[in-house]
C-alpha positions as CSV (number, residue, x, y, z in Angstrom):
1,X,43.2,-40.5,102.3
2,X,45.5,-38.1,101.0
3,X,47.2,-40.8,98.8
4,X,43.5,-42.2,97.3
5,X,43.3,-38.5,96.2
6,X,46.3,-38.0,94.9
7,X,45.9,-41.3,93.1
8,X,42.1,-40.1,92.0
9,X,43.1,-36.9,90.2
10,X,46.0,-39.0,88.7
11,X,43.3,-41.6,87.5
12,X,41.1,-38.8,86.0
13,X,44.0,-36.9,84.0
14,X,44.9,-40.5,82.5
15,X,41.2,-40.8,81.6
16,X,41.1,-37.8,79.8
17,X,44.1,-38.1,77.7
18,X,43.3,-41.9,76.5
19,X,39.4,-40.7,75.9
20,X,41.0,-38.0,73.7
21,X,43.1,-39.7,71.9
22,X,40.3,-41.9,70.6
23,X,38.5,-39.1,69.0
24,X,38.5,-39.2,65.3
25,X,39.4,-36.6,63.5
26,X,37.8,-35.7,60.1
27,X,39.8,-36.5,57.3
28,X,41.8,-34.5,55.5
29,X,41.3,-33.8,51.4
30,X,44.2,-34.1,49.6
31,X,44.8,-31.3,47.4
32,X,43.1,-30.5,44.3
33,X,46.4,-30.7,41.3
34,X,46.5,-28.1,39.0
35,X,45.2,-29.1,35.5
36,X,48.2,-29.8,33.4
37,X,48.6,-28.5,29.7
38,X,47.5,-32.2,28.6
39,X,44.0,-32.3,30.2
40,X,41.2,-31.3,27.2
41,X,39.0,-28.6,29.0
42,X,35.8,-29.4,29.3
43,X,34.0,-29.0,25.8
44,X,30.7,-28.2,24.9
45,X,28.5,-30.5,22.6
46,X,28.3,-29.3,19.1
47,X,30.9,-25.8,20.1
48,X,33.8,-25.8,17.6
49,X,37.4,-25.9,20.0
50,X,38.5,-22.1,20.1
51,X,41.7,-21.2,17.9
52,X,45.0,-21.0,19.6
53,X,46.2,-17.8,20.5
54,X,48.3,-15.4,17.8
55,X,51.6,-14.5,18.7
56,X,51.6,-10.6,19.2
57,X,54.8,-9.9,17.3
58,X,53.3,-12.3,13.9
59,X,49.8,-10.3,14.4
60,X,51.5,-6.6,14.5
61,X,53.0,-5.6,11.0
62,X,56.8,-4.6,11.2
63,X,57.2,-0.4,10.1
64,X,59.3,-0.1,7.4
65,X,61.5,3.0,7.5
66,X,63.2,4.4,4.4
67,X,66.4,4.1,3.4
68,X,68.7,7.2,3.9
69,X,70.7,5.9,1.1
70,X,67.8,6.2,-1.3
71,X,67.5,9.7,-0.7
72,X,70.1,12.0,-2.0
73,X,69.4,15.1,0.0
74,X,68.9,13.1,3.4
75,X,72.6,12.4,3.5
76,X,73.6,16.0,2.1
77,X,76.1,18.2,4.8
78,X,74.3,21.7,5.2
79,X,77.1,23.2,3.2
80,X,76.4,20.8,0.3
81,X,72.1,21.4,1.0
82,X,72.7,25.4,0.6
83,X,75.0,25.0,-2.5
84,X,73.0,23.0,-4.4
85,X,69.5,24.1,-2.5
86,X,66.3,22.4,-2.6
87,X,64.3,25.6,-2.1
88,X,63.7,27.6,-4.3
89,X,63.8,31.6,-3.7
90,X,60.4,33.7,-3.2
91,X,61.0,36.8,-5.2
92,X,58.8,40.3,-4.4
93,X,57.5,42.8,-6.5
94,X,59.3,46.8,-6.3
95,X,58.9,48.2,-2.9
96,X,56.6,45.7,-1.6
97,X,56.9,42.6,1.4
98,X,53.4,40.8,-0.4
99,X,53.4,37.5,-1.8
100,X,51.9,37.3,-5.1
101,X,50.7,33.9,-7.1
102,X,53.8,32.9,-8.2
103,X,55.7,34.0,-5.0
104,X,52.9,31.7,-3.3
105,X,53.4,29.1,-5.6
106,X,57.2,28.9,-4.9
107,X,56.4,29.0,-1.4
108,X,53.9,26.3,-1.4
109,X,56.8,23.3,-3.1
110,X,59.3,24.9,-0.2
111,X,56.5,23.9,2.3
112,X,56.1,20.4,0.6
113,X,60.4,19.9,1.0
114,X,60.2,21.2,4.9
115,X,57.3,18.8,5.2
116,X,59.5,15.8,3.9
117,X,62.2,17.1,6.4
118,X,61.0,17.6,9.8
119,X,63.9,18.0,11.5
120,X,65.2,20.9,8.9
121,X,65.4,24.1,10.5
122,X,66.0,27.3,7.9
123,X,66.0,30.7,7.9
124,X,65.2,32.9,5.6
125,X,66.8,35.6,4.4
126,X,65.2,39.1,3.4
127,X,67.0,40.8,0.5
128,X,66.6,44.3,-1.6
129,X,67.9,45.3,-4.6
130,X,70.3,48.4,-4.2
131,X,68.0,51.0,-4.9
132,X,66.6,53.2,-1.6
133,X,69.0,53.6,1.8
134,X,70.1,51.2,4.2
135,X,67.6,51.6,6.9
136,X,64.7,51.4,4.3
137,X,66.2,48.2,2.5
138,X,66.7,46.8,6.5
139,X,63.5,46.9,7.5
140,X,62.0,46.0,3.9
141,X,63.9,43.0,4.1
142,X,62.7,42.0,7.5
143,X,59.3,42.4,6.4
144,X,59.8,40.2,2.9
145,X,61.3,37.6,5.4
146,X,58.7,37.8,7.8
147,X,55.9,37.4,5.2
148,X,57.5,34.2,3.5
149,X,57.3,33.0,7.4
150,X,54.1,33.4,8.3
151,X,53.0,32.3,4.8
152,X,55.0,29.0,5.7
153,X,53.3,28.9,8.8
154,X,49.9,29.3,7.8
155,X,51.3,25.7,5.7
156,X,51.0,23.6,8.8
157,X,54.8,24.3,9.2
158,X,56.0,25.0,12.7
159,X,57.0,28.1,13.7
160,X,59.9,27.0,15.3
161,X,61.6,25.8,13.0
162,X,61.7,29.4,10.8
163,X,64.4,31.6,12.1
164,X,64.6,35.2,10.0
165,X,67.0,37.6,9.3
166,X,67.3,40.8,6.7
167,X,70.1,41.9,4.6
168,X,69.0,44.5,2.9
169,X,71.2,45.7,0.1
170,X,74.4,43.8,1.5
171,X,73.9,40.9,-0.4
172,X,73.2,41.0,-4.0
173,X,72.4,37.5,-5.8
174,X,73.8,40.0,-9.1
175,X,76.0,42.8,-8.7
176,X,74.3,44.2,-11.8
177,X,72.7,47.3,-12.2
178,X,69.6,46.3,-14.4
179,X,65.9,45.6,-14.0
180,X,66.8,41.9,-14.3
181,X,69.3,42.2,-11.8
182,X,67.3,43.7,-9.5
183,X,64.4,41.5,-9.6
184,X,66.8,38.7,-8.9
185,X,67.8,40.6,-5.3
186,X,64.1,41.4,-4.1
187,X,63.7,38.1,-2.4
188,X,63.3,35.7,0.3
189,X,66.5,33.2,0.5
190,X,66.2,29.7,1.9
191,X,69.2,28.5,3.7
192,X,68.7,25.2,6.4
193,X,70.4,25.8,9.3
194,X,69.9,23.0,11.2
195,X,69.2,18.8,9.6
């Protein structure tokens, strides 16, 4: 009996590995390809076929920069830009650090050059004529210097780039002890220190 048993179970595996293996299976899709750059998409009756795409370097327009060799001062060494200077000097009135029209005026085409050169950075110098002491003529200077700043300043022109020093009497632009001379020598001095 043991053997019909054995042989039973035997029977039953084999009986449910053939029935399974007649089971169909569901078939299996083959994959979708993806649509290749010849198929036409699909169009719409009567719609006009959209334009191709525009290249972003034809669609952007190229900057143009300058040519340093076209400009004779953008080349210039900062010896050669203080001898032959593109600013001009703001000159003051006896005893006083206030800009008048003209003094404004010259200021104003100085503003225009720093404009043109934003990397320039100057300083101006505050000058005296000899008349008064060396303390007075100091300080005066500091003021003339100061007001040609914050005239500049009040441009659009950034404060950073205006360094200031006075000079006093030291420095005379003429040694010469006349009116004329002396109105030459009250004055605020360009000089770029830094292109």
């Amino acid at each position: 009996m043991r053997t019909v048993l054995k042989l039973s179970v035997v029977l039953l595996a084999l009986l449910v590995v053939v029935a399974g293996c007649n089971r169909r299976r569901p078939p299996v899709s083959a994959p979708t390809p993806p649509p290749s750059s010849t198929t036409a998409p699909p169009s719409i009756t009567g719609a006009a076929p959209p334009p191709p795409p525009t290249r972003v370097d034809d669609a952007l327009p190229v900057p143009t920069q300058p040519a340093l060799d076209d400009d004779p001062i953008a080349n210039r060494s900062l010896d050669d830009l203080n001898r032959n200077s593109p600013f001009r000097p703001v000159f003051f009135t006896v005893d006083s650090a206030e800009l008048n029209d003209e003094a404004r005026a010259v200021a104003n085409e100085n503003a225009e050059i720093l404009k043109k050169y934003p990397r320039w950075v100057i300083t101006i110098e505050g000058h005296c004529d000899e008349r008064g002491t060396p303390e007075y003529n100091l300080a005066l200077g500091e003021r003339r210097a100061q007001a040609v700043r914050n005239y500049l300043v009040s441009l659009g022109i950034s404060a950073d780039r205006i360094r200031t020093v006075s000079y006093g009497k030291e420095f005379p632009f003429d040694p010469a002890r006349t009116e004329e001379a002396y109105a030459k020598n009250r004055r605020g001095h360009f000089v770029v220190t830094s292109n």
